[in-house]
Wavefront OBJ file of the C-alpha trace (Angstrom):
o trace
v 0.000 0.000 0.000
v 3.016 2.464 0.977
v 4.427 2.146 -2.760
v 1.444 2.123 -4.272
v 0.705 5.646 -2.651
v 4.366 6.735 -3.850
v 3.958 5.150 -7.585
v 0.383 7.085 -7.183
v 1.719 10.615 -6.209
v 4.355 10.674 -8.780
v 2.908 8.565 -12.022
v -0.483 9.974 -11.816
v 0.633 13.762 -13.054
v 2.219 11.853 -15.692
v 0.045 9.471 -16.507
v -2.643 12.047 -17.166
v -0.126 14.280 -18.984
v 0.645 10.680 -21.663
v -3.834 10.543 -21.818
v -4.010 14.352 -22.477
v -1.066 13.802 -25.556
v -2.771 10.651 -26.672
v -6.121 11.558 -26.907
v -5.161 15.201 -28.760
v -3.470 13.261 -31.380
v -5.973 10.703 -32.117
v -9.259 13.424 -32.074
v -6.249 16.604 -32.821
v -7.117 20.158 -32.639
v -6.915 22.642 -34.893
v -4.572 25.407 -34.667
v -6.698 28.387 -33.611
v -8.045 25.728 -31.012
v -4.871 25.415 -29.778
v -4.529 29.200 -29.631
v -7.819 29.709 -27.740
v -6.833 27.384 -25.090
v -3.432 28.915 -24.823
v -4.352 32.283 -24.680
v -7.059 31.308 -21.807
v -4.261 29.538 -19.657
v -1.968 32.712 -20.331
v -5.393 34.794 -19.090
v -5.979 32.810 -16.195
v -2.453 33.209 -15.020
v -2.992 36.769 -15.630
v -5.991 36.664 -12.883
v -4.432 34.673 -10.316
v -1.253 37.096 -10.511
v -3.890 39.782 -9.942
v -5.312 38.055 -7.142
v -1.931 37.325 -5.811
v -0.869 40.846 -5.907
v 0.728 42.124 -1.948
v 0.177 45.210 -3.488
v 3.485 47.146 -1.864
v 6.152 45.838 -0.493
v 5.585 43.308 2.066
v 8.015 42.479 4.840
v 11.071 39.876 4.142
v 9.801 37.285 6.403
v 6.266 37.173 4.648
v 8.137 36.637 1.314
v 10.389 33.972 2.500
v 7.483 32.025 4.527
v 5.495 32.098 1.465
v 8.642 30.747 -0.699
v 9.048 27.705 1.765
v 5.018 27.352 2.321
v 5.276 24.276 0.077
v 8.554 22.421 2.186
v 6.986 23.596 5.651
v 3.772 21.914 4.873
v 5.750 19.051 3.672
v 8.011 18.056 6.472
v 5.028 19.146 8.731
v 3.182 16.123 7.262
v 6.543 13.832 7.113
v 6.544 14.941 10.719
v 2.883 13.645 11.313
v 3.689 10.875 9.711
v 6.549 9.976 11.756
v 4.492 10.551 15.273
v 1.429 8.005 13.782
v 4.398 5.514 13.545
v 5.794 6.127 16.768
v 2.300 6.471 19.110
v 0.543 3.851 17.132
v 2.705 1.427 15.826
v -1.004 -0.899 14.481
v -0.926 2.118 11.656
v 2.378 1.814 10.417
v 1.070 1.637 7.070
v -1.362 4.954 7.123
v 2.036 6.451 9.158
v 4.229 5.482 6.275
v 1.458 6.920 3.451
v 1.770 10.206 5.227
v 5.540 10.286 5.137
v 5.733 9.343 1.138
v 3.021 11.578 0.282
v 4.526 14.762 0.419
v 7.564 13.075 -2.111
v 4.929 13.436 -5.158
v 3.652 16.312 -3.906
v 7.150 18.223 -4.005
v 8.916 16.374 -6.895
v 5.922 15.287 -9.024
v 5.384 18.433 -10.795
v 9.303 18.128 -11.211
v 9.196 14.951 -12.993
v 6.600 15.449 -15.391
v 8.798 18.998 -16.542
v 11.683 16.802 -16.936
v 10.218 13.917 -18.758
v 8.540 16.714 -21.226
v 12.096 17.853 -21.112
v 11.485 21.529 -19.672
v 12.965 21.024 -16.498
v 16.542 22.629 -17.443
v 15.295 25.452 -18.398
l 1 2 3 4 5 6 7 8 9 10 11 12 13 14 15 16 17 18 19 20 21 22 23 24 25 26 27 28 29 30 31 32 33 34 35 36 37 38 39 40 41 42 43 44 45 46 47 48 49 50 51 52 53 54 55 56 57 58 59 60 61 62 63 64 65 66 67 68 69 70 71 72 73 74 75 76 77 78 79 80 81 82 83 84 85 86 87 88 89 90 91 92 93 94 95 96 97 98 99 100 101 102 103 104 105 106 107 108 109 110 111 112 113 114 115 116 117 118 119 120 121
């Protein structure tokens, strides 16, 4: 169950990237599709940059906290984890889950870049 949960973190991203290829070659779009859909991710990004927005200059701390959000969360659930092993040792398995879990979480997004070969850039 505790590499199954891994395998699931980190293939699923890609598996669903390999369906979304797949399926656009076999049923294709045309090229102002592809445009349309482009231009509406570019948009969107557009609006949550907007949303996102401190407007001014907010103090170093709050920019670094929200830098490391991702890895805090992270080793706060590898943490968890840990302490489900330790106090209830009949859950090893759910304690284990919650220490691979944040492993997709952090590199998953990673992997999929570098298998589409934008990782290096």
């Amino acid at each position: 169950m505790i590499l199954e949960s891994l395998l699931a973190s980190t293939a699923l991203p890609m598996a669903m990237d390999i369906v979304k290829q797949v399926t656009t070659k076999w049923f294709g779009l045309s090229i102002d599709d592809q445009i349309k859909i482009e231009n509406a991710q570019v948009e969107k990004m557009k609006a949550l940059a907007q949303l996102d927005n401190p407007y001014g200059t907010p103090s170093q701390w709050v920019v670094d906290l929200r830098a490391s959000f991702r890895y805090l969360g992270s080793i706060l659930i590898i943490f968890i984890g840990i302490g489900v092993i330790a106090a209830v040792p009949e859950q090893i398995e759910a304690g284990l889950s919650l220490v691979t879990m944040p492993f997709g979480f952090i590199f998953g997004e990673r992997l999929v870049l570098g298998m589409k070969g934008m990782g290096n850039k």
